[in-house]
TORBAFI-437124 format. One line per 3 residues: number of its first residue (from 1); for each residue z, x, y of C-alpha. Coordinates in Angstrom, 2 decimals, decimal comma, m for minus. Each point is the difference from the previous one (the first is absolute). Layout:
BEGIN
NUM> Z X Y | ...
This chain:
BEGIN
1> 203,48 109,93 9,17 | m1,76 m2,81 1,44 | 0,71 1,06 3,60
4> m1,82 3,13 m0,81 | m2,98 m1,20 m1,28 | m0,39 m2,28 3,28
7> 0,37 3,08 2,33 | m2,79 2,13 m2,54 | m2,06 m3,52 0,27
10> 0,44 0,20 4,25 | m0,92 3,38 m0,25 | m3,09 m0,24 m1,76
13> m0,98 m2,95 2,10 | 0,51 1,86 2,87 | m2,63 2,91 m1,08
16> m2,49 m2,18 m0,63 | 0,10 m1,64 3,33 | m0,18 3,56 1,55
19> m2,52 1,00 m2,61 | m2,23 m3,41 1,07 | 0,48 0,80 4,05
22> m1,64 3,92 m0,37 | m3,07 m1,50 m2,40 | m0,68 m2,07 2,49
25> 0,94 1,80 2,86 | m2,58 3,05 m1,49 | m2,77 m2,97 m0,62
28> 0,49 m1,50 3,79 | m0,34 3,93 1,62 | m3,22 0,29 m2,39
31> m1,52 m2,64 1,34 | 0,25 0,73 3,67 | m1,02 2,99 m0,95
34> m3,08 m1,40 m1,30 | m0,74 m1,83 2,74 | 0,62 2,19 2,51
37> m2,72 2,65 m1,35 | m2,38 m3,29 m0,68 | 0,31 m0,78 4,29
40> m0,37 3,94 0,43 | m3,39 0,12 m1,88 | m0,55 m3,47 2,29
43> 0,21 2,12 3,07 | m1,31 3,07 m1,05 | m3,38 m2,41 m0,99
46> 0,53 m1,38 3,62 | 0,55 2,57 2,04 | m3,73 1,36 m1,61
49> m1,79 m3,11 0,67 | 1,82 0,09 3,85 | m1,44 3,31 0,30
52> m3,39 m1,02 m1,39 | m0,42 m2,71 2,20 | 0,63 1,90 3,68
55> m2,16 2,23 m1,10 | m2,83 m3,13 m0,53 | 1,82 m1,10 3,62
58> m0,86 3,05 1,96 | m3,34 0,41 m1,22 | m1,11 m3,71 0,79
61> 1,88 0,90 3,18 | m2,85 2,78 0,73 | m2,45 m1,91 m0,92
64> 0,49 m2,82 2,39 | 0,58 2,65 2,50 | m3,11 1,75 m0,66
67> m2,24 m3,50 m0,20 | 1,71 m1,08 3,38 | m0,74 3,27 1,92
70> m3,46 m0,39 m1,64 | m0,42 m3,38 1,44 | m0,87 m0,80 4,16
73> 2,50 m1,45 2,31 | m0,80 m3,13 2,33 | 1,94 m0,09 3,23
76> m0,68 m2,49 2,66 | 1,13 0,45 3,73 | m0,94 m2,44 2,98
79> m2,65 1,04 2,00 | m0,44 2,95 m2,13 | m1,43 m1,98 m2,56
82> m0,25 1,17 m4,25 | 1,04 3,34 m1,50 | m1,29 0,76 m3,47
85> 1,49 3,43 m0,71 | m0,20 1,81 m2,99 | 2,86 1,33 m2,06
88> m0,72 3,08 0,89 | m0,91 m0,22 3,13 | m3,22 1,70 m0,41
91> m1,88 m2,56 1,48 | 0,62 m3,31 2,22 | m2,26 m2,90 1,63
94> 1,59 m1,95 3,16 | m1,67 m3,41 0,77 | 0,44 m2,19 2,37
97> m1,49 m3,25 2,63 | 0,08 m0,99 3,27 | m0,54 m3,29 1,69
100> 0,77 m0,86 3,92 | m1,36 m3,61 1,01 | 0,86 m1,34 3,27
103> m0,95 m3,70 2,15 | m1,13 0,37 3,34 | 0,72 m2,58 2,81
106> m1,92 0,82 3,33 | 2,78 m2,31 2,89 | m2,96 0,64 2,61
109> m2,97 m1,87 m0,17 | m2,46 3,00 0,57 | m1,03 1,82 m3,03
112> 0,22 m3,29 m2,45 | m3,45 m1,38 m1,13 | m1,15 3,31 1,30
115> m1,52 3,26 m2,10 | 1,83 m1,37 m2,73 | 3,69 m0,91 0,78
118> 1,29 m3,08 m0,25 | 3,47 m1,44 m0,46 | 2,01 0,87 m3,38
121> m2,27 2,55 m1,07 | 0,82 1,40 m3,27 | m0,85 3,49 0,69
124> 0,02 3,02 m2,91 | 1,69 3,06 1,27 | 0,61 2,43 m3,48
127> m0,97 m0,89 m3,05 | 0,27 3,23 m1,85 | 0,69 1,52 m3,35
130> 0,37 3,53 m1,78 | 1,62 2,17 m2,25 | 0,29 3,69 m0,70
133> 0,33 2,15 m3,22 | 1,94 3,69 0,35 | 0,28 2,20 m2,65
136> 2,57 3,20 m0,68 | 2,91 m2,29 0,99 | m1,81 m0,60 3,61
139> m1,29 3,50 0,48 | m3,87 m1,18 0,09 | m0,56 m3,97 1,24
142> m2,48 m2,01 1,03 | 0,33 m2,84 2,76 | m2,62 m2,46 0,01
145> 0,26 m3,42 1,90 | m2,74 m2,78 0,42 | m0,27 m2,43 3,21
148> m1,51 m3,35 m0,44 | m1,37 m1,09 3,35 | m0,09 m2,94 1,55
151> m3,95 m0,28 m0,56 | 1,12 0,20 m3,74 | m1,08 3,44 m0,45
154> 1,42 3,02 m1,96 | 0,70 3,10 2,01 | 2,10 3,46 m0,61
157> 2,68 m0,42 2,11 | 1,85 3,36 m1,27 | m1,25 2,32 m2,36
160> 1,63 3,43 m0,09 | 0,34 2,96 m2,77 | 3,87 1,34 0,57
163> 1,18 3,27 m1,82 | 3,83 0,20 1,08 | 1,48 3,50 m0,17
166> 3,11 m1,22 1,38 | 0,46 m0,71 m3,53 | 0,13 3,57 m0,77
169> 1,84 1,08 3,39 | 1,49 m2,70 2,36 | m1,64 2,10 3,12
172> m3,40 m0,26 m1,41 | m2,29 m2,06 1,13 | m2,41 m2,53 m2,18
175> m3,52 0,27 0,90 | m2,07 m3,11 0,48 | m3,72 m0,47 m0,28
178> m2,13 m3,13 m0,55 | m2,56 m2,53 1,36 | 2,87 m1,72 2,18
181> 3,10 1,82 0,80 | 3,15 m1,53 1,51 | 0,57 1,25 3,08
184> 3,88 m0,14 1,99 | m0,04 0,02 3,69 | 4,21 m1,37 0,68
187> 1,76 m2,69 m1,76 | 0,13 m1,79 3,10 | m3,90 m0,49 0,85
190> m2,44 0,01 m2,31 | 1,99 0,07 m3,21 | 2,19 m2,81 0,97
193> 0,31 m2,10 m3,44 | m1,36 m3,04 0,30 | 1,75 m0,91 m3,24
196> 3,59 0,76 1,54 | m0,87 m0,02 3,63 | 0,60 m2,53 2,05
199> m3,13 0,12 1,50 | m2,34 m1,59 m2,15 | m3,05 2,36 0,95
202> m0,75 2,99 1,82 | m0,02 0,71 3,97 | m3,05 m1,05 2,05
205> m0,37 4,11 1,32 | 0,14 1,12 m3,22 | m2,34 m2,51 m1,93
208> m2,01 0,00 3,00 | m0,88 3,78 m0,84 | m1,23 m0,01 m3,13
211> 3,28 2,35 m1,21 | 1,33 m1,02 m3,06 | 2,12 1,00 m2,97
214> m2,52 0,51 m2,40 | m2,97 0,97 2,73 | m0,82 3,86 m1,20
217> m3,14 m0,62 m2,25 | m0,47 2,70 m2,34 | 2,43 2,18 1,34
220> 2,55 2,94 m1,70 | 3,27 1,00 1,56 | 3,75 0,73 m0,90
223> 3,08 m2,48 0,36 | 3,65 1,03 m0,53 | 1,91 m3,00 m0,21
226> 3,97 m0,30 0,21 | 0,55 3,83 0,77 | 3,49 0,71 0,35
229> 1,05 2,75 2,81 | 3,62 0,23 0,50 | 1,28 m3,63 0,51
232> m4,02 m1,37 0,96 | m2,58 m1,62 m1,51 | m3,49 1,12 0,77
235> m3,65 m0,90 m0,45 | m2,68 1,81 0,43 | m3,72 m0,76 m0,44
238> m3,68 1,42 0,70 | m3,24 m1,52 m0,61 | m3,41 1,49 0,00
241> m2,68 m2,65 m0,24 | m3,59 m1,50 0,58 | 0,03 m3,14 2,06
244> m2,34 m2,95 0,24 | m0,12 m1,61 m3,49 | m1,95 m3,60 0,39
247> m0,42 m0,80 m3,23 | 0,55 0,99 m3,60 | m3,06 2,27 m0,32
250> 1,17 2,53 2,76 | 3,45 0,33 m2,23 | m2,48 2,66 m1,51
253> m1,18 2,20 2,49 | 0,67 m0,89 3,72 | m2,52 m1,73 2,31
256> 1,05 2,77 3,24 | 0,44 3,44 m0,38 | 3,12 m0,45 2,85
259> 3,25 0,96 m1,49 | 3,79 m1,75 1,02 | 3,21 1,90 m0,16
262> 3,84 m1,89 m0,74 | 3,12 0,98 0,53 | 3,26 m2,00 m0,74
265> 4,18 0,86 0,46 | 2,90 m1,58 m0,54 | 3,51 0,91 0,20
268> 3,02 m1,68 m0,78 | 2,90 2,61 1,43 | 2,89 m1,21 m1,33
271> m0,80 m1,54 m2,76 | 2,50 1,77 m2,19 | 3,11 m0,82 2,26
274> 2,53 m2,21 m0,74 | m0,18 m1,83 3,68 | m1,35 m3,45 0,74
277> m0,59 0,84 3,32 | m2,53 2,67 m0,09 | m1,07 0,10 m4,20
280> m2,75 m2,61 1,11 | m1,89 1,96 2,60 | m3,34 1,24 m0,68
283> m2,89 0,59 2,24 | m3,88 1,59 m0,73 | m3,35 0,29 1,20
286> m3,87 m0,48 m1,35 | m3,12 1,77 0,96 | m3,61 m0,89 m0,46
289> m2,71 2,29 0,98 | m3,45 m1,68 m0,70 | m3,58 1,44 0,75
292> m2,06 m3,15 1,20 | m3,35 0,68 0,66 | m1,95 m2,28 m2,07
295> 3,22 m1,44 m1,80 | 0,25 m3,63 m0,94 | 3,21 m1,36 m0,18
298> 0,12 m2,36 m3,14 | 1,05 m3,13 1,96 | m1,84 1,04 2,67
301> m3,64 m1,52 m0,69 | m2,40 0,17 2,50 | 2,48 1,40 2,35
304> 0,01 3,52 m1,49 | 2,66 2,22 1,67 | 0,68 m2,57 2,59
307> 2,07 m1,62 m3,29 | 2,86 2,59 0,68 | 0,57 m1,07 3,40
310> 1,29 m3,49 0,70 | 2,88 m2,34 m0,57 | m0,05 m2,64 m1,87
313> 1,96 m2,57 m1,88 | 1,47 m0,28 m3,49 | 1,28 m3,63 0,45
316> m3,16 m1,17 0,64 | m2,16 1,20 m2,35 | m0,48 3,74 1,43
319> m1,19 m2,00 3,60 | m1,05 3,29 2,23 | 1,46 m0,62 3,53
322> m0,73 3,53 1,62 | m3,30 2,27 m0,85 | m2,23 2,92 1,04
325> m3,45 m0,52 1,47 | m1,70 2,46 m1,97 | 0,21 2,58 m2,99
328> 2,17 3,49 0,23 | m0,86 3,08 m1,27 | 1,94 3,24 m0,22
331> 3,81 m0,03 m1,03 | 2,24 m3,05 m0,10 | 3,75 0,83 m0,24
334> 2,41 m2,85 m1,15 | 3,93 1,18 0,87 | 2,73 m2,20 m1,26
337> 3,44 1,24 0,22 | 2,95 m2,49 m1,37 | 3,84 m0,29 0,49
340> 2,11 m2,07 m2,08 | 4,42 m0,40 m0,62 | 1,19 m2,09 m2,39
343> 3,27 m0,99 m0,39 | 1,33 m2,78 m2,40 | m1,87 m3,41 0,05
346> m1,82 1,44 2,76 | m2,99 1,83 0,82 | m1,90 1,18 3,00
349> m3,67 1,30 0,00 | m1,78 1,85 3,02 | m3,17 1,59 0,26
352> m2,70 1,07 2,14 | m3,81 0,42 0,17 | m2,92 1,85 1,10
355> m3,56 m0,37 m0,52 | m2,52 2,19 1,89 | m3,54 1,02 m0,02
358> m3,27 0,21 1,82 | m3,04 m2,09 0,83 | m3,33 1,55 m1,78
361> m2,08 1,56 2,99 | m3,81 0,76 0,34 | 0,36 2,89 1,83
364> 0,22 3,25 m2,34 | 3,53 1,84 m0,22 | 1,54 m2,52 2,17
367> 2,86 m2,41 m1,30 | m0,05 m3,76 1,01 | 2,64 m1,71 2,14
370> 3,92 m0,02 m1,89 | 1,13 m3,19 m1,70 | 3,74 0,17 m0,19
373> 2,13 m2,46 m2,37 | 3,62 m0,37 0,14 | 2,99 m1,91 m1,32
376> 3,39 m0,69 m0,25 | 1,87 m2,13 m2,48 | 3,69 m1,10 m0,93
379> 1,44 m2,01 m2,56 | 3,19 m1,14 m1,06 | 0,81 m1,39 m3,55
382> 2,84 m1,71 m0,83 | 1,86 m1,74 m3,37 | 1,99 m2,42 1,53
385> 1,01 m1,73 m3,38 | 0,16 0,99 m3,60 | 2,29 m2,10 m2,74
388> 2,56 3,49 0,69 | 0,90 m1,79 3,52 | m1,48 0,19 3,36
391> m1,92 3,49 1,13 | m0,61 1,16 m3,15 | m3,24 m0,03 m2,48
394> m3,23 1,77 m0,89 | m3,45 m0,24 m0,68 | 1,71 0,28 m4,12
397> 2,88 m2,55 0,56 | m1,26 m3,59 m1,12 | 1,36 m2,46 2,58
400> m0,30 2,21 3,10 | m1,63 m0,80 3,19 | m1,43 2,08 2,41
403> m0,58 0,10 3,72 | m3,07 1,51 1,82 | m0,66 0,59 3,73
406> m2,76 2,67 1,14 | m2,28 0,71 3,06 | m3,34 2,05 0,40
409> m1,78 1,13 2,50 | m3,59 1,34 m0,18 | m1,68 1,55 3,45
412> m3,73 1,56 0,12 | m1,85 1,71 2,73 | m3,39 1,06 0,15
415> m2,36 1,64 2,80 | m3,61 m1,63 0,41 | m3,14 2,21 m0,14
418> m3,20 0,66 0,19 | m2,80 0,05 m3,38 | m2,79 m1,47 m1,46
421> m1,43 m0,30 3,11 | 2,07 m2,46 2,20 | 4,13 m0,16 0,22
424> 2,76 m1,34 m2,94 | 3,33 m1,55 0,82 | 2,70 1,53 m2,47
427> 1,67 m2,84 m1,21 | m2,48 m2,82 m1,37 | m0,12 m3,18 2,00
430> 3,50 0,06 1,57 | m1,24 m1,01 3,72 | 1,58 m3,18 1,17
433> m2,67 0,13 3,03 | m3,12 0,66 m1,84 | m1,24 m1,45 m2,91
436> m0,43 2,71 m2,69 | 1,67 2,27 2,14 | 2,09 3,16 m0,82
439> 3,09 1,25 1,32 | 1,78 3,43 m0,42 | 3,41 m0,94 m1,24
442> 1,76 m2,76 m1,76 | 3,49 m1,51 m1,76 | 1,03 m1,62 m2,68
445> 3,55 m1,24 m1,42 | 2,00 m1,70 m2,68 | 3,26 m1,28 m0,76
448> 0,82 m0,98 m3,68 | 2,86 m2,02 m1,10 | 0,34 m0,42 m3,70
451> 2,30 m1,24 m2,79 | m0,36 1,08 m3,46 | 2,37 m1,41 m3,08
454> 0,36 2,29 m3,34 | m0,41 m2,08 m3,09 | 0,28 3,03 m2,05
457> m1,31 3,32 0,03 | m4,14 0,11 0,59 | 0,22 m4,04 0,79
460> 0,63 m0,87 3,80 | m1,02 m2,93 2,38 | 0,14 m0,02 3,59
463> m1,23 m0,83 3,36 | m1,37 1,68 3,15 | m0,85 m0,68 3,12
466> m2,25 2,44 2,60 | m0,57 m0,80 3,42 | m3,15 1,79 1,02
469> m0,75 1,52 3,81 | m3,29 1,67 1,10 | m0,47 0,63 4,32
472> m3,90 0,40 m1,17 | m1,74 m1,12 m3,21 | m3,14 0,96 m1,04
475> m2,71 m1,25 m2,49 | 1,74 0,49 m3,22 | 2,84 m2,85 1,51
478> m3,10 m2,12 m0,26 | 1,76 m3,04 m2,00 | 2,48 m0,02 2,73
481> m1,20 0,27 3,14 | m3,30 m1,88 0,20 | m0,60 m3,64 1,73
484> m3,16 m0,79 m1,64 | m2,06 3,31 m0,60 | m0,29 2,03 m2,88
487> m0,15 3,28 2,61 | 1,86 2,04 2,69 | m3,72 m0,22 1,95
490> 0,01 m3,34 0,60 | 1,94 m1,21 3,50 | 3,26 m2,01 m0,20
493> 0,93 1,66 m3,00 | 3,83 1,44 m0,17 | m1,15 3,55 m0,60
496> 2,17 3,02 1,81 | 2,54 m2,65 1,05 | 3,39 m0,24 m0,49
499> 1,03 m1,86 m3,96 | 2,90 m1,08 m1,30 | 0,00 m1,97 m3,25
502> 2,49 m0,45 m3,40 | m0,02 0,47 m3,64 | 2,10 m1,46 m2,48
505> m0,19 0,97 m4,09 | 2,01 m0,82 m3,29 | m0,29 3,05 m2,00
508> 1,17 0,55 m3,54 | m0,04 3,60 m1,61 | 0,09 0,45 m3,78
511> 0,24 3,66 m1,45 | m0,22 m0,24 m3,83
């Protein structure tokens, strides 16, 4: 009886352990339950505010966007100085500055103490600043540059109106028109850079003729620039002009009703191919047609017309070593063709020039005697040295140094004649025999050496060094061929005799 009761008591004891594990079996699942919907709601409540705030994200996104493209850009380049570019690009304004100085050393004795020169002269060259604005991402701009002379005054050195349709079809040209238009004759003369050149200034022909870059006074013409034809380059440019501008007054209407024609060309033939050997070749031409009559050339003074014939100097001072007797009238034609192949580190430059015209003449319908001007030029550049190893740099590489060599050589020839009642030499005072004589022909030549070292892009310092022959100097040689006199009239003077004589100048070139 007793054992039962024990195995009814087990039993019992049993169910209620079983009983106990399902409550709380029941209340455990319950409350994961509960918590699982409570994280669920969590999420759900997340998930919205997620969504909410992506939403905020991408529309701050567009509005930063929006203010950015609304705001102008500001891009410098060396030597091509400020950008400020709007969003947009409806409208842009380029500025930039420009200062060459140089120190002249004169190793001959003539010419120092003399019109001026003396030794470490501090001499000016460019001192120039400009900027210009463009509108319709570039379609319509506006070039404008100033020149600060070395008498301290402020001149237009360019000034040009450009509309460029290659904008709107790459074989379209852009149409140019303003008080002082740039004008290209070949890379290799007249538009030589003297802020990557390694000549420091221009040649003694082409200075000597009054032909510059920006020469056409209020003049309109067309310009296609960086035509492509096949696997070529081209240029192309014509210039219709008034010539003669001495001051800033006849920027308004012309003081001569004579008229000057341009015409530049370039080509760069295989420009597109892959091949070091021939992708550097290019070669041109420039033409300049002027109507001289009563011109004045703007450097030419006194001299009228007789300022576009001579040679003369850069080094020293724009020194004139060769010039005319007397004033031309009719047409002067300048010719300048140019060669150049550049390969690597190095770079050779050729050209040629010719300068023509005739003597005015008293007798009706009849030309004067011809003046004929020519010259030939070559140059080799060189980087001999660059922190990438030997034979390697450029005018953008800080560190790199550059080698110069060129020679020029400038010939004129002139008939005498008859007018104003008694007989002119051609050439002024260039007769070794007689004192303020003439003579009918005459030479000049140069040989440069120079050394230039990049300190980064629009900074350079360098040297030169010009060695200076002329068979017969006239007047304009003054400083450097007279004894005592302040003449070619005077006896014992070194007019029309044979010269030689140096120059020596530290440059340094800064393109902001």
């Amino acid at each position: 009886m007793t054992a039962k009761r024990n195995n009814w008591r087990g039993v019992i004891a049993l169910g209620g352990i079983l009983f106990l594990c399902l409550a709380v079996s029941r209340a455990s699942a319950g409350d994961v339950e509960d918590r699982i919907r409570a994280l669920e709601e969590v999420q759900r409540a997340n998930a919205a505010e997620l969504e909410k705030l992506k939403g905020e994200q991408i529309e701050l996104r567009k509005e930063a966007t929006a203010a950015a493209a609304a705001m102008p850009s500001f891009t410098y380049r060396p030597r091509r100085g400020l950008l400020i570019e709007a969003g947009d690009k409806s409208w842009a304004i380029r500025t930039w500055a420009r200062m060459h100085y140089r120190a002249l050393f004169f190793p001959d004795d003539d010419g120092v103490a003399k019109k001026g020169f003396s030794q470490f002269d501090i001499a000016l060259r460019r001192w120039r600043w400009g900027f210009n604005p463009e509108w319709d991402n570039g379609l319509y701009e506006l070039f404008f540059e100033m020149d600060g002379g070395a008498d301290r005054s402020i001149q237009i050195q360019h000034g040009e109106f450009d509309v460029h349709l290659d904008k709107i079809n790459a074989y379209l040209p852009s149409i140019i028109i303003g008080p002082r238009v740039s004008g290209f004759f070949n890379r290799h003369d007249t538009n030589w850079g003297s802020s990557t050149g390694g000549l420091f200034d221009r040649s003694m022909f082409q200075d000597g003729a009054g032909i510059g870059a920006g020469s056409q006074n209020n003049a309109i013409g067309l310009f296609w620039n960086g035509l492509r034809v096949g696997p070529s380059e081209l240029l192309f440019q014509a210039i219709f002009s008034n010539q003669g501008l001495r001051n800033i007054a006849d920027q308004e209407r012309p003081n001569s009703d004579k008229r000057a024609l341009h015409i530049g060309f370039n080509i760069e033939p295989f420009k597109r191919i892959k091949n070091k050997w021939i992708q550097g070749i290019d070669f041109g031409v420039g033409y300049q047609l002027d109507q001289l009559g009563n011109l004045k050339n703007d450097e030419g003074g006194g001299d009228g017309t007789r300022g576009f014939f001579r040679v003369r100097t850069t080094e020293r001072q724009r020194l004139a070593l060769i010039e005319v007797n007397r004033d031309l009238g009719g047409q002067r034609h300048y010719i300048t063709p140019g060669f150049g192949w550049k390969i690597g580190p190095y770079w050779l430059r050729t050209a040629g020039g010719f300068n023509f015209g005739h003597f005015n003449s008293n007798q009706a319908g009849q030309e004067g005697g011809l003046v004929r001007g020519t010259m030939f030029r070559i140059a080799h550049e060189l980087f001999v040295w660059s922190p990438k190893g030997v034979l390697t740099g450029s005018t953008s590489t800080p560190g790199s140094v550059m080698l110069f060599v060129g020679y020029e050589r400038d010939d004129y020839k002139a008939p005498s004649g008859t007018g104003n009642g008694g007989t002119f030499g051609s050439l002024r005072d260039c007769s070794s025999t007689v004192p303020g004589g003439e003579c009918q022909g005459a030479y000049a030549y140069n040989s440069n050496w120079g050394l230039w070292y990049i300190i980064r892009p629009g900074l350079r310092v360098g040297a030169e060094y010009g060695f200076y022959h002329v068979n017969k100097i006239g007047r304009g040689g003054g400083s450097i061929t007279e004894l005592s006199s302040t003449s070619c009239t005077t006896a014992g003077n070194k007019c029309g005799r044979e010269r030689d004589f140096n120059t020596l100048e530290l440059g340094i070139t800064m393109d902001f």
